[in-house]
PADOTI-792009 format. One record per atom (N, C-alpha, C): residue number from 1; atom name; z negated, x negated, y. Coordinates in nm, 2 decimals, m for minus. Each point is the difference from the previous one (the first is absolute). Example, Ala and Ser with C-alpha at 12.3 -4.5 7.8 and 13.67 -1.06 7.14 Angstrom:
<sites>
+-----+----+--------+--------+--------+
:   i : at :     zz :     xx :     yy :
+-----+----+--------+--------+--------+
:   1 :  N :  m0.78 :  m1.32 :  m0.57 :
:   1 : CA :   0.00 :   0.09 :   0.12 :
:   1 :  C :   0.00 :  m0.09 :   0.12 :
:   2 :  N :   0.07 :   0.04 :   0.11 :
:   2 : CA :   0.00 :  m0.09 :   0.11 :
:   2 :  C :  m0.08 :   0.08 :   0.11 :
+-----+----+--------+--------+--------+
</sites>
This chain:
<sites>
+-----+----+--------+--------+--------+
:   i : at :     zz :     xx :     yy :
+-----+----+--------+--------+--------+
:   1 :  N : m28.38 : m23.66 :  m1.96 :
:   1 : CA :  m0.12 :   0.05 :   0.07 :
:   1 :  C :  m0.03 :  m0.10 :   0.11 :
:   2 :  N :  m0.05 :   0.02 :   0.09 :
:   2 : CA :   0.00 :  m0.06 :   0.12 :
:   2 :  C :  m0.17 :   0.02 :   0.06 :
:   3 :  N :  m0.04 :  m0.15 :   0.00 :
:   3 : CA :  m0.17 :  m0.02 :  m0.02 :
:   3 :  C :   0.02 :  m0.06 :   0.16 :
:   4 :  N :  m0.13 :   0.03 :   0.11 :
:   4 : CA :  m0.02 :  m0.04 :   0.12 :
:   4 :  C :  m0.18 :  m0.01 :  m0.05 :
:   5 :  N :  m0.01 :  m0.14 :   0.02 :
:   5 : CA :  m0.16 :  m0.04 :  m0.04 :
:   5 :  C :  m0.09 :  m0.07 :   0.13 :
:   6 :  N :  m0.11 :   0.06 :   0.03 :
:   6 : CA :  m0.04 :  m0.04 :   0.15 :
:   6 :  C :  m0.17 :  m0.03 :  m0.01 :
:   7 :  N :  m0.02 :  m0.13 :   0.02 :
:   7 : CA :  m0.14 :  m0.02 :  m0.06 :
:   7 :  C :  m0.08 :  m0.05 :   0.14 :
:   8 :  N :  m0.10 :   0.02 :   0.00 :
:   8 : CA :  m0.14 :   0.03 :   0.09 :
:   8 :  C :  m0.07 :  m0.12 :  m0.06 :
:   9 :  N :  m0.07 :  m0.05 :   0.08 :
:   9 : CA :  m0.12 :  m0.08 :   0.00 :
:   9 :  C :  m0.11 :   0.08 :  m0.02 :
:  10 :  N :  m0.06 :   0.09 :   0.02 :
:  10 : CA :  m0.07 :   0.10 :   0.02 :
:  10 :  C :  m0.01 :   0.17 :  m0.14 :
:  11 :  N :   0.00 :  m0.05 :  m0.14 :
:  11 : CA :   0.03 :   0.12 :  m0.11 :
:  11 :  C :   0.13 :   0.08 :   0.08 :
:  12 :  N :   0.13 :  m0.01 :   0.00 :
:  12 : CA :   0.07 :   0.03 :   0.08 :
:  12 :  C :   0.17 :  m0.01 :  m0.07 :
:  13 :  N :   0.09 :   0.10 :  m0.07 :
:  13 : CA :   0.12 :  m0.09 :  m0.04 :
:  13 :  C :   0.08 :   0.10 :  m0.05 :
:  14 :  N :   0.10 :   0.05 :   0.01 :
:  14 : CA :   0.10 :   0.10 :  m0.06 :
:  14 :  C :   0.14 :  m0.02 :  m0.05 :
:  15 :  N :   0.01 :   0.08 :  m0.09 :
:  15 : CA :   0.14 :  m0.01 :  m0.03 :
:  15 :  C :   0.09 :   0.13 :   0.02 :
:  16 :  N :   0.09 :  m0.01 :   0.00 :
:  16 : CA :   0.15 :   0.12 :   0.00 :
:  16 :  C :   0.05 :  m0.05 :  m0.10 :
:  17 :  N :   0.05 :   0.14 :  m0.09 :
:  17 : CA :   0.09 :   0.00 :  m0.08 :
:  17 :  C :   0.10 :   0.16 :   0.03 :
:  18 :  N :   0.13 :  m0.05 :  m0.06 :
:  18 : CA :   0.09 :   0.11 :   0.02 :
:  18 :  C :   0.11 :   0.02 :  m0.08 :
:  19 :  N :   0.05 :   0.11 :   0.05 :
:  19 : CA :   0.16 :   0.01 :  m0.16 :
:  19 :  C :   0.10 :  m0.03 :   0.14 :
:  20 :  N :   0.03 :  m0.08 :   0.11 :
:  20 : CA :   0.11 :  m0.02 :   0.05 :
:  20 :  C :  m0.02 :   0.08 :   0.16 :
:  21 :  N :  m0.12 :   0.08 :   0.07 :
:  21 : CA :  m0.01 :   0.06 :   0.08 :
:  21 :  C :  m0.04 :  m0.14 :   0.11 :
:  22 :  N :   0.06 :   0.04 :   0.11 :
:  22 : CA :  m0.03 :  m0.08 :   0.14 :
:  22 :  C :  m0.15 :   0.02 :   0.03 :
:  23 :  N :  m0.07 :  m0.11 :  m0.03 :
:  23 : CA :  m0.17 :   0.05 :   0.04 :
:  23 :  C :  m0.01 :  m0.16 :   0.05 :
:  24 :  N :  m0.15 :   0.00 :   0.08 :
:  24 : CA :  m0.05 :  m0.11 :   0.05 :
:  24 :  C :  m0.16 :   0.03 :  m0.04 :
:  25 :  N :  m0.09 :  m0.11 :   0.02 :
:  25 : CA :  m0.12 :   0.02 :  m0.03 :
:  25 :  C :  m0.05 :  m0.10 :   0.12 :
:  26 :  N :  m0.06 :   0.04 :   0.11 :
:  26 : CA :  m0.08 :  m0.08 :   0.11 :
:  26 :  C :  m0.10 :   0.03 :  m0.01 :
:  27 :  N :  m0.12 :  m0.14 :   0.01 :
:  27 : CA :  m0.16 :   0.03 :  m0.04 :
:  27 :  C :  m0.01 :  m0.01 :   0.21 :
:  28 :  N :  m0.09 :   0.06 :  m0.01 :
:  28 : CA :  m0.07 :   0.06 :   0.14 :
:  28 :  C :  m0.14 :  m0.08 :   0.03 :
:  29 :  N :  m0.08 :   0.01 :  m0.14 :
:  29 : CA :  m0.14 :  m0.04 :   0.05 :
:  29 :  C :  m0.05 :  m0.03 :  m0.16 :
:  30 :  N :  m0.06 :  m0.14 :  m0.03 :
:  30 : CA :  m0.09 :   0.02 :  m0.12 :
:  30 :  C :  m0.13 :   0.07 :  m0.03 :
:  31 :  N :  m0.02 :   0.00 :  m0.16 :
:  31 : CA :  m0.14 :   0.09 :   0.01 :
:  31 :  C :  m0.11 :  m0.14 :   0.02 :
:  32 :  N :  m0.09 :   0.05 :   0.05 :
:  32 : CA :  m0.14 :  m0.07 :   0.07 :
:  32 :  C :  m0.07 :   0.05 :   0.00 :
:  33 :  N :  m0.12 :  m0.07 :  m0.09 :
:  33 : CA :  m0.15 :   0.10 :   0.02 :
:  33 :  C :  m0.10 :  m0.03 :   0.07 :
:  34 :  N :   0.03 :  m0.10 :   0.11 :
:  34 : CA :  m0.06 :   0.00 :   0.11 :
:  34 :  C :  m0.11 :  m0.08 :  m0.04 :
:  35 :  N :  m0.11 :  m0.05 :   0.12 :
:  35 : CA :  m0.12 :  m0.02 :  m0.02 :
:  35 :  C :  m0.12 :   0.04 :  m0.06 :
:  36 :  N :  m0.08 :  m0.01 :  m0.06 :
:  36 : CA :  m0.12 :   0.07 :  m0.09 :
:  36 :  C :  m0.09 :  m0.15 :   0.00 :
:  37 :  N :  m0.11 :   0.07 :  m0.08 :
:  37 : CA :  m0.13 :  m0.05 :  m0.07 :
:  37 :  C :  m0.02 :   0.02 :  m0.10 :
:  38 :  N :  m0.04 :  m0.05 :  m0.12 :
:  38 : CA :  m0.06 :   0.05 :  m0.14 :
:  38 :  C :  m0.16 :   0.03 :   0.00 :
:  39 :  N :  m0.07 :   0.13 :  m0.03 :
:  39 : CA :  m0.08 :   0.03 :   0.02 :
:  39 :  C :  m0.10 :  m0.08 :  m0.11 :
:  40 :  N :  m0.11 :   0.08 :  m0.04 :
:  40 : CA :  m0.08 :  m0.02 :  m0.12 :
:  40 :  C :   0.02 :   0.03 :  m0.08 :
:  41 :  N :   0.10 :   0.09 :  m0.03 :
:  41 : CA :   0.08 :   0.10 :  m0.11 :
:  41 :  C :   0.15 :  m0.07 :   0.00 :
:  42 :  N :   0.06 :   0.00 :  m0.09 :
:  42 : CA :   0.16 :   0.03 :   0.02 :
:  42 :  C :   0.11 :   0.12 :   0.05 :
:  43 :  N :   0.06 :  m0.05 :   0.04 :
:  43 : CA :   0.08 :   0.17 :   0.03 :
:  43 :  C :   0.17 :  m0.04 :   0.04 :
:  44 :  N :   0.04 :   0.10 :   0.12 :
:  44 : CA :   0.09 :  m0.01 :  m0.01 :
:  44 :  C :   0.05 :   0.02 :   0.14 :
:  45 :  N :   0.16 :  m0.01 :   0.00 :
:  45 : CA :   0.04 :  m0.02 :   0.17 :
:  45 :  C :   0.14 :   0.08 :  m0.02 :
:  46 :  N :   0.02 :   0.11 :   0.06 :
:  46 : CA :   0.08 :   0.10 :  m0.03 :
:  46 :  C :   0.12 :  m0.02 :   0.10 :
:  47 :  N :   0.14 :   0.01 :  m0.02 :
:  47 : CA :   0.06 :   0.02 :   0.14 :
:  47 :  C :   0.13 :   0.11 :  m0.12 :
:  48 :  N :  m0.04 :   0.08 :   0.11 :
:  48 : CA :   0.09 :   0.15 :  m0.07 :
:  48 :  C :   0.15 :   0.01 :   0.08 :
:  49 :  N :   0.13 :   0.04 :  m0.08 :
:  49 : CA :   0.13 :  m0.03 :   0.01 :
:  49 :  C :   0.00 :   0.06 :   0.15 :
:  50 :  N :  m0.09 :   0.08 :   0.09 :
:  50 : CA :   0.01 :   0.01 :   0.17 :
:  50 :  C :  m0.03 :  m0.06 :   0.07 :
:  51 :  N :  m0.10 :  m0.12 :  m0.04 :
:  51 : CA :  m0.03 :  m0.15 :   0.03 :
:  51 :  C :  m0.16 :   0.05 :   0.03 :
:  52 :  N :  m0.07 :   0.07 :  m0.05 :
:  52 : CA :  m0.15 :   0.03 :   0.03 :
:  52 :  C :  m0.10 :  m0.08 :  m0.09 :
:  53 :  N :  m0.05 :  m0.08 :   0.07 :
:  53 : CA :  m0.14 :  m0.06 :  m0.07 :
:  53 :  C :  m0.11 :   0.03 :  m0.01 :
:  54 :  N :  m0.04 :  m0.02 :  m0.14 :
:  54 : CA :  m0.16 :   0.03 :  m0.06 :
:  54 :  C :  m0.04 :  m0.09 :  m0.11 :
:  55 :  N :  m0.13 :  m0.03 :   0.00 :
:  55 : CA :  m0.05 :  m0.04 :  m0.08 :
:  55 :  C :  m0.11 :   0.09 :  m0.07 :
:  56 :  N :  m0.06 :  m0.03 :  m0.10 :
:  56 : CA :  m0.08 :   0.04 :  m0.12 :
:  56 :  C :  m0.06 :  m0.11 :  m0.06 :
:  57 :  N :  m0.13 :   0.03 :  m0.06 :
:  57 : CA :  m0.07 :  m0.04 :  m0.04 :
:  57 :  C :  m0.08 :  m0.12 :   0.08 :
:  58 :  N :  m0.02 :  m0.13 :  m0.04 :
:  58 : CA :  m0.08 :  m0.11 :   0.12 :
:  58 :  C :   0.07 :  m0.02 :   0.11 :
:  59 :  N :   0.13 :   0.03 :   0.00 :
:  59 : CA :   0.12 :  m0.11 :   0.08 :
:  59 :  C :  m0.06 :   0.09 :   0.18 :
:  60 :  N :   0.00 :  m0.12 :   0.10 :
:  60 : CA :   0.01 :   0.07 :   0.09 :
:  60 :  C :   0.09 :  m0.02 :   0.15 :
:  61 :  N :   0.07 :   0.07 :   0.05 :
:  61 : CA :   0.12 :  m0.06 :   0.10 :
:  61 :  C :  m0.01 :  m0.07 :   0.06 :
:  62 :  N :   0.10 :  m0.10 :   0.09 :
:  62 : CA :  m0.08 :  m0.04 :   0.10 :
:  62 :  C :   0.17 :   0.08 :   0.08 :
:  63 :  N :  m0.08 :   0.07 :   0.11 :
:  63 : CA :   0.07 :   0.07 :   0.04 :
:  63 :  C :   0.15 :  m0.09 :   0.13 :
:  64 :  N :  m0.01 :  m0.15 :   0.01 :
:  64 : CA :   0.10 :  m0.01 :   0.08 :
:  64 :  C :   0.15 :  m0.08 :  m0.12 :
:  65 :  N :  m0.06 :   0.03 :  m0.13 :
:  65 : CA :   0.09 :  m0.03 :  m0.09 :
:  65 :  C :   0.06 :   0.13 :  m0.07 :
:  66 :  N :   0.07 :   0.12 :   0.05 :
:  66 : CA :   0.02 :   0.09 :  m0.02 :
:  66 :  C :   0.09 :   0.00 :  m0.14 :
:  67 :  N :   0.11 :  m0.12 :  m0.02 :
:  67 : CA :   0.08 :   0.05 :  m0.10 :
:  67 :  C :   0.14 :   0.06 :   0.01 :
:  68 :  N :   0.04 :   0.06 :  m0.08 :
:  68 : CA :   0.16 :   0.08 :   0.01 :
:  68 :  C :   0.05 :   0.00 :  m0.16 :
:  69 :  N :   0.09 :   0.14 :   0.01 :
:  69 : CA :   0.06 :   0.02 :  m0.13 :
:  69 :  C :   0.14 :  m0.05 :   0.01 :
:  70 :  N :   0.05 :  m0.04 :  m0.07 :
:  70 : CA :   0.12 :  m0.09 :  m0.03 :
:  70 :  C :   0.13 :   0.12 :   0.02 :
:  71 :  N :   0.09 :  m0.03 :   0.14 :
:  71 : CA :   0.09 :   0.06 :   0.05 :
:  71 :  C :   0.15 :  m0.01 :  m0.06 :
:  72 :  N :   0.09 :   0.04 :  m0.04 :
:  72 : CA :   0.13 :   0.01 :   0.00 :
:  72 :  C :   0.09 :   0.09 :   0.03 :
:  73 :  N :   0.10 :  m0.02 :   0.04 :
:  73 : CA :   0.11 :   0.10 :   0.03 :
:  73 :  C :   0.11 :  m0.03 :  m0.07 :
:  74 :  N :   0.04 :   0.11 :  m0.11 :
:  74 : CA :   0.08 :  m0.02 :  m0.08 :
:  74 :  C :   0.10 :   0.12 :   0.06 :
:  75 :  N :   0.17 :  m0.09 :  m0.04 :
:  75 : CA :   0.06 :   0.03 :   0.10 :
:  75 :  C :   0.13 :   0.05 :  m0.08 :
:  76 :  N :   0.10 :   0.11 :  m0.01 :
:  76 : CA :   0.14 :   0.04 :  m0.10 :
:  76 :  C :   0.06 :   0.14 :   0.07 :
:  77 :  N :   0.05 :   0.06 :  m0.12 :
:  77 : CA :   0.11 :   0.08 :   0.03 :
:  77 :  C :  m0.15 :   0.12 :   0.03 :
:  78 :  N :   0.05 :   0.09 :   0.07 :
:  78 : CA :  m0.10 :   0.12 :   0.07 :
:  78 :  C :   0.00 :   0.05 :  m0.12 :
:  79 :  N :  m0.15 :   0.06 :  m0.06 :
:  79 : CA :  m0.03 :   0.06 :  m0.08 :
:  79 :  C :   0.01 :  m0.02 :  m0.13 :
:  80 :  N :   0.02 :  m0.13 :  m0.01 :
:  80 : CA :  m0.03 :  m0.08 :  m0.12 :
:  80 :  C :  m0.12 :  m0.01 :  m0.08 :
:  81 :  N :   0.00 :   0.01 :  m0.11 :
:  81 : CA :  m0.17 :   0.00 :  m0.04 :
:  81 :  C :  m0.02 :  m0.14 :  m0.08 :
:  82 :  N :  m0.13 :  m0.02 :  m0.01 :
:  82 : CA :   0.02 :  m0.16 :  m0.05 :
:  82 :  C :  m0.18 :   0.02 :  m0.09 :
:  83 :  N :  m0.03 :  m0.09 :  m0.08 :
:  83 : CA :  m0.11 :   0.02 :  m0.10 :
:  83 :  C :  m0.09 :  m0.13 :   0.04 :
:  84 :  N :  m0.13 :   0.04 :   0.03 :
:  84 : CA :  m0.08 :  m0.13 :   0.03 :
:  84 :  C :  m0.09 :  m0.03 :  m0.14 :
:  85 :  N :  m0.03 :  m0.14 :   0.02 :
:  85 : CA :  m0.07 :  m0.02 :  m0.12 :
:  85 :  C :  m0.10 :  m0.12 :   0.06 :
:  86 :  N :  m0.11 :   0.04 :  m0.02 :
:  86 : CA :  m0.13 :  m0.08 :   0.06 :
:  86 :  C :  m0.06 :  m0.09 :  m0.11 :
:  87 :  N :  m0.05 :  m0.13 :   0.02 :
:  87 : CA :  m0.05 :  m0.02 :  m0.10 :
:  87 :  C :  m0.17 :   0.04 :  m0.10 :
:  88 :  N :   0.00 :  m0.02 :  m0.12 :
:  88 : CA :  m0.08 :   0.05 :  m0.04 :
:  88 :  C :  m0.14 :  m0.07 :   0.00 :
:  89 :  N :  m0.12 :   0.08 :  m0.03 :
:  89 : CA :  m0.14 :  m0.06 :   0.01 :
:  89 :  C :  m0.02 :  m0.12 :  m0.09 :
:  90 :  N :  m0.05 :  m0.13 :   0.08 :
:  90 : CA :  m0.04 :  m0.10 :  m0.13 :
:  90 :  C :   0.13 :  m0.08 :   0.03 :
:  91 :  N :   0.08 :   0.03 :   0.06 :
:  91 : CA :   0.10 :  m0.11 :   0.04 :
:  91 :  C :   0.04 :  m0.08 :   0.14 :
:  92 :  N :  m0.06 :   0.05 :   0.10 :
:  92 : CA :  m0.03 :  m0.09 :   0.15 :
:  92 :  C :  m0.14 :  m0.06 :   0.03 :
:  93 :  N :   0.00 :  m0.09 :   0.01 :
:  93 : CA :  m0.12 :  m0.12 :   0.02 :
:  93 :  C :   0.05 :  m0.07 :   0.14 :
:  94 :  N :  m0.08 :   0.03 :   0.13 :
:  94 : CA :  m0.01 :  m0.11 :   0.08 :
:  94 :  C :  m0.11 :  m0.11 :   0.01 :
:  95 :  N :   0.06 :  m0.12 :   0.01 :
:  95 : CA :  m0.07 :  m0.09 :   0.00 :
:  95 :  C :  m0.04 :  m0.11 :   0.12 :
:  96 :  N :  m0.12 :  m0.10 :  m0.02 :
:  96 : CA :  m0.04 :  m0.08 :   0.10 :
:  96 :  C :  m0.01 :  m0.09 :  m0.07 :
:  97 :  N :   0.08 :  m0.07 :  m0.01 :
:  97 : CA :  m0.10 :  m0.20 :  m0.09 :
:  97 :  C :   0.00 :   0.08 :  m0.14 :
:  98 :  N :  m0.12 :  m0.02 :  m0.07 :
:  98 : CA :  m0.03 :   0.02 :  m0.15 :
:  98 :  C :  m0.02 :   0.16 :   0.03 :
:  99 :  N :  m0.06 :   0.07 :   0.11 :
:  99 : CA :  m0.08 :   0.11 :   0.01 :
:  99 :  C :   0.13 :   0.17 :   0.01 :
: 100 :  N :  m0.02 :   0.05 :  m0.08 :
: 100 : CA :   0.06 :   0.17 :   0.05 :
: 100 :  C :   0.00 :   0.10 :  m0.01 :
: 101 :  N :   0.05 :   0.11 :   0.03 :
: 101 : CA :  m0.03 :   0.16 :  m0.02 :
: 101 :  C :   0.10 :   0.06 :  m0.01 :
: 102 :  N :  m0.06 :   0.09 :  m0.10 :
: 102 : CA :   0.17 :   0.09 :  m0.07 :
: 102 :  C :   0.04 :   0.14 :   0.10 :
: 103 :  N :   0.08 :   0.01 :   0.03 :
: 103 : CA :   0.06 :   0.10 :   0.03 :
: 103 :  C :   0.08 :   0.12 :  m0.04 :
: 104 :  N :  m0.07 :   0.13 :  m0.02 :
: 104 : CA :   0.05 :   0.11 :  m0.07 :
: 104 :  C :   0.07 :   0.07 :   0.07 :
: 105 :  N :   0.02 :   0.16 :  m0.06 :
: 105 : CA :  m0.01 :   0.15 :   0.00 :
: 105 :  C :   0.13 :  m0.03 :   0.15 :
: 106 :  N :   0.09 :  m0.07 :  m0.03 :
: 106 : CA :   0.11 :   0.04 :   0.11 :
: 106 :  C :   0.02 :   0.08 :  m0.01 :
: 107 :  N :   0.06 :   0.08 :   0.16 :
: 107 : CA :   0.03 :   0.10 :   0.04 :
: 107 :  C :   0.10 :   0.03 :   0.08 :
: 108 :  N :   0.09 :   0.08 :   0.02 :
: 108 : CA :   0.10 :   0.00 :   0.09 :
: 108 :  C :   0.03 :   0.13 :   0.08 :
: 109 :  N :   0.08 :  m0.01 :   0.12 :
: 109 : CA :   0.04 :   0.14 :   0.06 :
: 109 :  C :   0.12 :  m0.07 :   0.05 :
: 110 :  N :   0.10 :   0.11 :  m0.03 :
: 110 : CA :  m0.01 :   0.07 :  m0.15 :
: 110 :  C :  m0.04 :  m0.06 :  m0.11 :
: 111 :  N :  m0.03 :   0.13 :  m0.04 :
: 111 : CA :  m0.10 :  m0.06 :  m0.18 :
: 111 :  C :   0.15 :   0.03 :  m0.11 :
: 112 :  N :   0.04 :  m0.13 :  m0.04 :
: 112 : CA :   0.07 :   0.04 :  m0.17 :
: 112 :  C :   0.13 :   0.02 :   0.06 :
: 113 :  N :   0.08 :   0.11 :   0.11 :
: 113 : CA :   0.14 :  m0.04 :   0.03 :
: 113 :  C :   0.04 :   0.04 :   0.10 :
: 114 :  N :   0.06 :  m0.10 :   0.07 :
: 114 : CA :   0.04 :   0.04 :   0.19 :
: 114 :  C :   0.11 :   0.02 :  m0.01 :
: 115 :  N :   0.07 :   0.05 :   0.13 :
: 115 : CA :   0.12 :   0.10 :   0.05 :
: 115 :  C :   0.04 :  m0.06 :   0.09 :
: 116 :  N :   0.09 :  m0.05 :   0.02 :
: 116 : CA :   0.06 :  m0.10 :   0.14 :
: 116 :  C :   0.01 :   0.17 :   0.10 :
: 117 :  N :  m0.01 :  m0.10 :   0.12 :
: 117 : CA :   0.02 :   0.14 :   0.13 :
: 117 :  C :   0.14 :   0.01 :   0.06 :
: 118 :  N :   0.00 :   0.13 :   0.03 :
: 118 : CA :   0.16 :   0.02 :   0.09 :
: 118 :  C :   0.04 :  m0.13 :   0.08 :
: 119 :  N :  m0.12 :  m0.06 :   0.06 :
: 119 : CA :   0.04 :  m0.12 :   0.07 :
: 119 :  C :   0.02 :  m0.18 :  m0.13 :
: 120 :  N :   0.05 :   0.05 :  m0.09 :
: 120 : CA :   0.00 :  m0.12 :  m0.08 :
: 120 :  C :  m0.17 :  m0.06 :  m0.02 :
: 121 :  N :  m0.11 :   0.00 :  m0.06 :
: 121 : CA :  m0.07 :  m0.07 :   0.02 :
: 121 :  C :  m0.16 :   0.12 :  m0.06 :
: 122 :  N :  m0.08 :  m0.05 :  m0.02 :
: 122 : CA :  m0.18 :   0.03 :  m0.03 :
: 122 :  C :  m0.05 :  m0.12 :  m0.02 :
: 123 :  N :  m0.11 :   0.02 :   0.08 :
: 123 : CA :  m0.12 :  m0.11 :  m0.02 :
: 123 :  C :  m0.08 :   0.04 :  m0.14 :
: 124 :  N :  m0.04 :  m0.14 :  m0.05 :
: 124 : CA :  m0.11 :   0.04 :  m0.11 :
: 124 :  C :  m0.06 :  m0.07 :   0.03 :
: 125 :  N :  m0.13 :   0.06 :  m0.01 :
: 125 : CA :  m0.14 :  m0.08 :  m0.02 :
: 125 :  C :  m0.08 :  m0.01 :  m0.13 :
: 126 :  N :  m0.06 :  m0.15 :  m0.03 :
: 126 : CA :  m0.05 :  m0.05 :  m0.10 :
: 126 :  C :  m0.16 :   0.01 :   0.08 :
: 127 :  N :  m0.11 :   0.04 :  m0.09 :
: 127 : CA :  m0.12 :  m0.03 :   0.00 :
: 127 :  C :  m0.07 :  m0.04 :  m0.15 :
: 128 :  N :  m0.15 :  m0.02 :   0.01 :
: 128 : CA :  m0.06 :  m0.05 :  m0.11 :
: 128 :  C :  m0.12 :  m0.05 :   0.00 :
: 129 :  N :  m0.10 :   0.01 :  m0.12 :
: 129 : CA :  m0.11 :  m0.06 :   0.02 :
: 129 :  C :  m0.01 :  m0.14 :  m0.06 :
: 130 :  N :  m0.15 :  m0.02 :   0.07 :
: 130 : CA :   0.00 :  m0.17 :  m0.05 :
: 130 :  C :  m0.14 :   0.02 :  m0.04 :
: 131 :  N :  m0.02 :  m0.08 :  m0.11 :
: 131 : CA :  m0.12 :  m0.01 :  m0.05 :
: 131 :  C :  m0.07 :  m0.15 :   0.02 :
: 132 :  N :  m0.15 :   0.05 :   0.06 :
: 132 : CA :  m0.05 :  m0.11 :   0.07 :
: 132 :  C :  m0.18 :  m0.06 :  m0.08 :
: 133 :  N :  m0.02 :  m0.09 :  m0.01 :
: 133 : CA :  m0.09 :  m0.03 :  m0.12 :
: 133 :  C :  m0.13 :   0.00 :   0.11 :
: 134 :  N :  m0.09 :  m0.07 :  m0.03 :
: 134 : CA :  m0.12 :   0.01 :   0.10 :
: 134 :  C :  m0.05 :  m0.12 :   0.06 :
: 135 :  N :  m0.11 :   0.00 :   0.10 :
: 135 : CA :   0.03 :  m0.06 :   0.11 :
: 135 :  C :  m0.09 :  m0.13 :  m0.08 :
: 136 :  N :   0.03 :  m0.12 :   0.02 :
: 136 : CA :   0.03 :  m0.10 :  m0.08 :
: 136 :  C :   0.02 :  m0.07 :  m0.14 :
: 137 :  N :   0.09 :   0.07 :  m0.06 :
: 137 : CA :   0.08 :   0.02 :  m0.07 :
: 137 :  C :   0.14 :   0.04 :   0.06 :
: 138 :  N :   0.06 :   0.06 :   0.07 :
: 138 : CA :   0.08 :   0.00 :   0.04 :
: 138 :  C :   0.02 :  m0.06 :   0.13 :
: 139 :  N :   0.10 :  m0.13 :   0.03 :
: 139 : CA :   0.05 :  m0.10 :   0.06 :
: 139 :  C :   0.03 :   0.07 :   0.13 :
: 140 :  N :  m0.02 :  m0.09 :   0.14 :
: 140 : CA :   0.07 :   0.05 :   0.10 :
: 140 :  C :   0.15 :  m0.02 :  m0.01 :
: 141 :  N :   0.10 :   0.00 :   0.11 :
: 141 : CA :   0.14 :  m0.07 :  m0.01 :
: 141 :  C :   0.08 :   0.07 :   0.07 :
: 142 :  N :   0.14 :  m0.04 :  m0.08 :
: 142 : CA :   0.09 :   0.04 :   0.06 :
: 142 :  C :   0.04 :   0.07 :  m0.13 :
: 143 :  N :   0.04 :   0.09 :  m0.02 :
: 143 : CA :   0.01 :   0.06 :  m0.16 :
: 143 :  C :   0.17 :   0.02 :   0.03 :
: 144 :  N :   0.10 :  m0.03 :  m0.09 :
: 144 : CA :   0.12 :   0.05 :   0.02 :
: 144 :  C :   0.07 :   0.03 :  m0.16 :
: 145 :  N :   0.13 :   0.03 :   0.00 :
: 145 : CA :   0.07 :   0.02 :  m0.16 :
: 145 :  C :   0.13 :   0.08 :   0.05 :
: 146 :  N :   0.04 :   0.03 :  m0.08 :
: 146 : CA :   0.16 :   0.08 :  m0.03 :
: 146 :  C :  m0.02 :   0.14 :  m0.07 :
: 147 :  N :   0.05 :   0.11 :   0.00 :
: 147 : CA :   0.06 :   0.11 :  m0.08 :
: 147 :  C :   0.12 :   0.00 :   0.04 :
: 148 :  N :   0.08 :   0.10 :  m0.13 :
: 148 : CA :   0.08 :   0.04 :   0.03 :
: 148 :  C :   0.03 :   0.17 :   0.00 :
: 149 :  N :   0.07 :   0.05 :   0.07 :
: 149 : CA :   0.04 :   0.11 :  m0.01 :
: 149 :  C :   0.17 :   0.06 :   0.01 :
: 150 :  N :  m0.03 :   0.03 :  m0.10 :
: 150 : CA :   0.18 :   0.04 :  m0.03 :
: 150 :  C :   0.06 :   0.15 :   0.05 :
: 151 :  N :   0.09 :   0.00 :   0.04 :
: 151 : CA :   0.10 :   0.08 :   0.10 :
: 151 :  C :   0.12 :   0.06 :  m0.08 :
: 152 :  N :   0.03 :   0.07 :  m0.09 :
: 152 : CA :   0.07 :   0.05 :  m0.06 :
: 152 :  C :   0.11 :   0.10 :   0.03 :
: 153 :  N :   0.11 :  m0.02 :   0.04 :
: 153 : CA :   0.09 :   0.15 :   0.04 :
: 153 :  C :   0.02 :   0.08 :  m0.10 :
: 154 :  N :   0.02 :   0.09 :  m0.05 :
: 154 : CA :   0.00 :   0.13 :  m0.06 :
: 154 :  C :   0.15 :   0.03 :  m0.01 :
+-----+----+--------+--------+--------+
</sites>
């Protein structure tokens, strides 16, 4: 089996696995949830696998920190199918110093299993929320961490 592992500074990191097929795995862009505030409430900071941001509950944008959903182009024989596997809730934490927030409910496009194109290659996108505490109680910073997401050929 043949593992290609690519790690981000930024909750950002993948793997390929395969039974012997010619594939490549190039990361494009990590995921980033941009700039925000923590309100008087807690809430949340959404970036959906098309790269669209939202927040919920206190959290509020600041709109020149836009963010981005985590890019790759996974690359083999034309019409190859391959199985993604995201990680699950309760297991990504980005952090700052002592201070951090967990990050759920990954999402992908494609969701669950992609199809390489006539031209050798499909992009995937990773999105996800981040859960954000309230406003002092939760820390300014630079918040970062790792996931992984696994690439499976079929």
């Amino acid at each position: 089996m043949k593992t290609l592992r690519l790690l981000f500074a930024l909750a950002c990191a993948a793997t390929i696995a395969s039974m012997g097929w010619a594939q490549t795995l190039a990361a494009n862009q990590a995921l980033a949830f941009g700039s925000f505030a923590p309100g008087a409430s807690s809430g949340t900071v959404t970036i959906s696998a098309a790269g669209a941001r939202s927040s919920g509950g206190g959290v509020f944008l600041v709109p020149s920190g836009a963010g981005s959903a985590a890019s790759y182009t996974v690359g083999g024989n034309s019409s190859a199918t391959y199985a993604i596997t995201l990680p699950a809730d309760g297991v990504v934490v980005l952090t700052s110093g002592q201070n951090s927030m967990a990050v759920n409910n990954f999402a992908s496009s494609p969701a669950g299993t992609g199809q390489i194109g006539g031209g050798g290659t499909q992009t995937l996108m990773v999105g996800a929320t981040l859960s954000v505490g309230v406003a002092g109680s939760q820390a300014t910073g630079i918040y970062s961490g790792n996931f992984n997401v696994t690439v499976e050929y079929n």
